[in-house]
N, C-alpha and C positions, 0 to 999 in steps of 0.2 A: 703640578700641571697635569698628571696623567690621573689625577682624580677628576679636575676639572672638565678634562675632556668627556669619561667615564659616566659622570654628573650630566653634561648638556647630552651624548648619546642616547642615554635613558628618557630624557624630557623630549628630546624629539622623536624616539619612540614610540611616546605615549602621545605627543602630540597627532602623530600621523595616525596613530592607532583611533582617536576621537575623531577624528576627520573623516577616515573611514567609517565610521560607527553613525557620524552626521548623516552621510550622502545614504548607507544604506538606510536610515530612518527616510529619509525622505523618497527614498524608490517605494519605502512599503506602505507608506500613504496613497503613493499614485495606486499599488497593487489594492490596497482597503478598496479606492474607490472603483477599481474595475471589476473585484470580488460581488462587490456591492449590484452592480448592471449587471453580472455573468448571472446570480443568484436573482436577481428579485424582477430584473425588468421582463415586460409580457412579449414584446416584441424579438423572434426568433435573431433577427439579423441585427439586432440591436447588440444581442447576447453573444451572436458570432465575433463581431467585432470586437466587444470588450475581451474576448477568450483570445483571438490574435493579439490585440495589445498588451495585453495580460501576461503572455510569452515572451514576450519583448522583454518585455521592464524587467521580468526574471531574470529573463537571460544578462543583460546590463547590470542589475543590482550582484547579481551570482559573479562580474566580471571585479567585481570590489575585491580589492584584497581583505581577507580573514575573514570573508562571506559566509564560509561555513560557520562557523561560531556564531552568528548572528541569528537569533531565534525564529525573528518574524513571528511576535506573541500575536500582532490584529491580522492574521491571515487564516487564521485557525478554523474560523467559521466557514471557508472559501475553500482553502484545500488542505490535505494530511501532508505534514510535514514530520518524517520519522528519523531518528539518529540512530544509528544501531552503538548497540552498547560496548561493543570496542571499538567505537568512534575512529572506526576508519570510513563510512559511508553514511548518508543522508538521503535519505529518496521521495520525492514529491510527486503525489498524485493526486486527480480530479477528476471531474467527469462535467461535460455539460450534456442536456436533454432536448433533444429537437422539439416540436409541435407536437410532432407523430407519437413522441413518447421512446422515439429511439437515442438510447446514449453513445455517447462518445469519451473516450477515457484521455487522459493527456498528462505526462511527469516525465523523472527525469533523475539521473541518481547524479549526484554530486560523491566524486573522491573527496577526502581530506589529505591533499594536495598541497602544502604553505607557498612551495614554489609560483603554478600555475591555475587557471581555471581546467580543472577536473570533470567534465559535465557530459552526461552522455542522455541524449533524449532519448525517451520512450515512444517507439510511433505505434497507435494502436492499430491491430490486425483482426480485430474479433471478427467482423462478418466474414472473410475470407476463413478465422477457424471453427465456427463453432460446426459447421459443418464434418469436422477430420476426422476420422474415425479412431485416430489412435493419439489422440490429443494429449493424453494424459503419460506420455510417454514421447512426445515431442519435443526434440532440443530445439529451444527459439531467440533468436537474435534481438536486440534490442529493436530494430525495425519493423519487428513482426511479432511485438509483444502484443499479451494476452490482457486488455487493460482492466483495470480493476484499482480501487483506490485501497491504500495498505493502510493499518492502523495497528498490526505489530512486526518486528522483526526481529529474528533469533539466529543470534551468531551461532556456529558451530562450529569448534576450535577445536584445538589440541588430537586433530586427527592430520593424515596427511595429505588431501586434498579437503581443507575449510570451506566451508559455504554458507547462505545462509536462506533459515527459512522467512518468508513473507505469508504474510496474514491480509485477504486483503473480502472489500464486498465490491459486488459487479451488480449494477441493476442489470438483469436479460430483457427484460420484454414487459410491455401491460401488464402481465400476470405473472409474471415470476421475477425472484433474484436469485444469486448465487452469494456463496462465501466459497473462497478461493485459499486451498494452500500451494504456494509458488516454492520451486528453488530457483535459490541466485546462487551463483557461482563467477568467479573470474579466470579467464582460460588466455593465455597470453598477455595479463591484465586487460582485459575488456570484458566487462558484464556480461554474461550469456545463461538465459534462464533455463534450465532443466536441467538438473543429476536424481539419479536413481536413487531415492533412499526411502522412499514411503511406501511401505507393505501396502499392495492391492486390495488385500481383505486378511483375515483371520486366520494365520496361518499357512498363508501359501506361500510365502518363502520366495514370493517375487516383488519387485520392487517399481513403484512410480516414478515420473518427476515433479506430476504436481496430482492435487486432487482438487475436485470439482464438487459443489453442494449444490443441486439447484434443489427450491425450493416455493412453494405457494406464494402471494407478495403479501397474502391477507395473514398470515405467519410470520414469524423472526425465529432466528436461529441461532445458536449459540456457537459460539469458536474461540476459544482462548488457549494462550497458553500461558501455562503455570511454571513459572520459574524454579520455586522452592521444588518441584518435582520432578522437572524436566519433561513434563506430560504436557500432549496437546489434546482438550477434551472437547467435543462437540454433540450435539442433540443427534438422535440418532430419527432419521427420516425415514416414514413409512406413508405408504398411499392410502387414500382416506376409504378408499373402499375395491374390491378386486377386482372391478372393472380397468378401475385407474393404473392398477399395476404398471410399470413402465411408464410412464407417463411422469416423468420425474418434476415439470412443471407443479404438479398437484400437491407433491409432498409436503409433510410438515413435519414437525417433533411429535415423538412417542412418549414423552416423559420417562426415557432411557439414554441411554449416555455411551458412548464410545468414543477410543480416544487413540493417541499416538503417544508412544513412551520410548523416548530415547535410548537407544543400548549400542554400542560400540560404532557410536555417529551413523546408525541407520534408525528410523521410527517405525517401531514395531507396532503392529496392529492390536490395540486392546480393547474387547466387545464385552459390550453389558456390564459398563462398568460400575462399582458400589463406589460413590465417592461421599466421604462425610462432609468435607468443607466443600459444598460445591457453588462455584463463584456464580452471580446470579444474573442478572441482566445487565443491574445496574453497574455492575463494571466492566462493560463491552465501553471501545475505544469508539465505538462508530454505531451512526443510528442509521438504520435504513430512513431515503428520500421518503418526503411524502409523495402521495397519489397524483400530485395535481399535477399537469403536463408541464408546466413551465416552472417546475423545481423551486418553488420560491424559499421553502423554509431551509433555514440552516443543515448540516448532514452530521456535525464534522461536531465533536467534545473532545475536551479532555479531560 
């Protein structure tokens, strides 16, 4: 008898588990088709709409139990879906594009919670920050997040305050974008972005919470991080000519290299760096938007 019971426990397990598995396919078809109008349709408030609805259905599909697990493989093209790889978090990010050309960022980081829905949105605060003068050194709350779509994430473990870094690109403006390195951290368990751990520059022995690339849009930049090394490597940006100086919109790559290299859970500053294997374009997570104001083409690979 108490195998029998043991036997139907399992079946209806697995039952509820497909059931679940049902419903969530079926939210991410509604999300295909609102991906579909967020990205391609030409009308601004067409677009809004679909990006409120689009919220929605997350939000309700994310309310399924064993949500997290569930990949959401046709949403890929639409927005960055990242698992950190000790698969305690999952964070979604997007962006939609006004007429004007001004973005807007929108996600949301899901715990791995089996109990309940774990879910904490991200409200974007860019135009209130880009202004701050001391931004890169700002603890900021999930409400007043710095938006940008992420396409890596790096746990940072085995010290005694864990965090992690985010990798993410932010279009700025008509003429420029950014690549963004973020920290996450959780401080009474709740997501809160910024801890000091990224050297300023070259040896000065003080530390950031995040760093900022802007850079020309008629450019691309490079930002990875290399596992096998614990090195985070990027194009090192200079101005095209000395007038431009300061004028960080203008920059572009040198065809030199600088990077961040892990050492007792802080990232040290490494300049001018020789790397032999150096990874190439083609394995960046994330493609910058095209030009055209109404965002139509795809963003988002894997």
């Amino acid at each position: 008898m108490r195998k029998i019971i043991i036997i139907l426990s399992v079946i209806l397990l697995k039952t509820s588990f497909l059931l679940g598995q049902s419903k969530l396919a079926i939210y991410e078809d509604s999300l295909k088709n609102l991906g579909l109008i967020i990205t391609t349709d030409t009308l601004e408030i067409n677009r809004t709409q679909a990006n409120y609805d689009f919220i929605k259905t997350l939000v309700a599909a994310l309310k399924e139990k064993n949500s997290y697990y569930y990949p959401f493989n046709q949403l890929h093209d639409f927005i960055s879906i990242k698992k950190s790889d000790d698969n305690k978090l999952k964070v979604f990010s997007w962006f939609t594009q006004a007429n004007d050309g001004d973005y807007r960022y929108f996600g949301a980081i899901q715990v791995n919670n089996p109990n309940k829905l774990e879910l904490y949105p991200l409200l974007d605060n860019s135009q209130s920050l880009k202004n701050l003068i001391n931004l890169n050194d700002t603890t900021l709350q999930t409400n007043k997040w710095l938006g940008a779509v992420y396409y890596q994430i790096v746990p940072v473990t085995g010290i005694r305050e864990p965090y992690y870094l985010l990798l993410g690109w932010k279009g700025k403006s008509a003429l420029a974008n950014s690549k963004v390195i973020e920290t996450l951290k959780f401080v009474n368990d709740k997501p809160v972005f910024g801890t000091q751990v990224l050297e300023s520059g070259a040896k000065t022995n003080t530390f950031n919470s995040r760093h900022i690339f802007d850079y020309t849009k008629s450019a691309s930049m490079m930002l990875r991080y290399v596992k096998s090394e614990n090195l985070i490597v990027f194009d090192h940006l200079v101005a095209p000519s000395k007038k431009a100086e300061g004028i960080s919109d203008l920059y572009a790559p040198d065809l030199s290299y600088d990077g961040f290299k892990l050492k007792q859970g802080k990232w040290i500053f490494q300049e001018n760096m020789k790397l032999k294997n150096l990874p190439d374009e083609a394995d960046e997570f994330f493609i910058d938007p095209a030009l055209d104001a109404q965002n139509t083409n795809s963003v988002i690979k894997e």
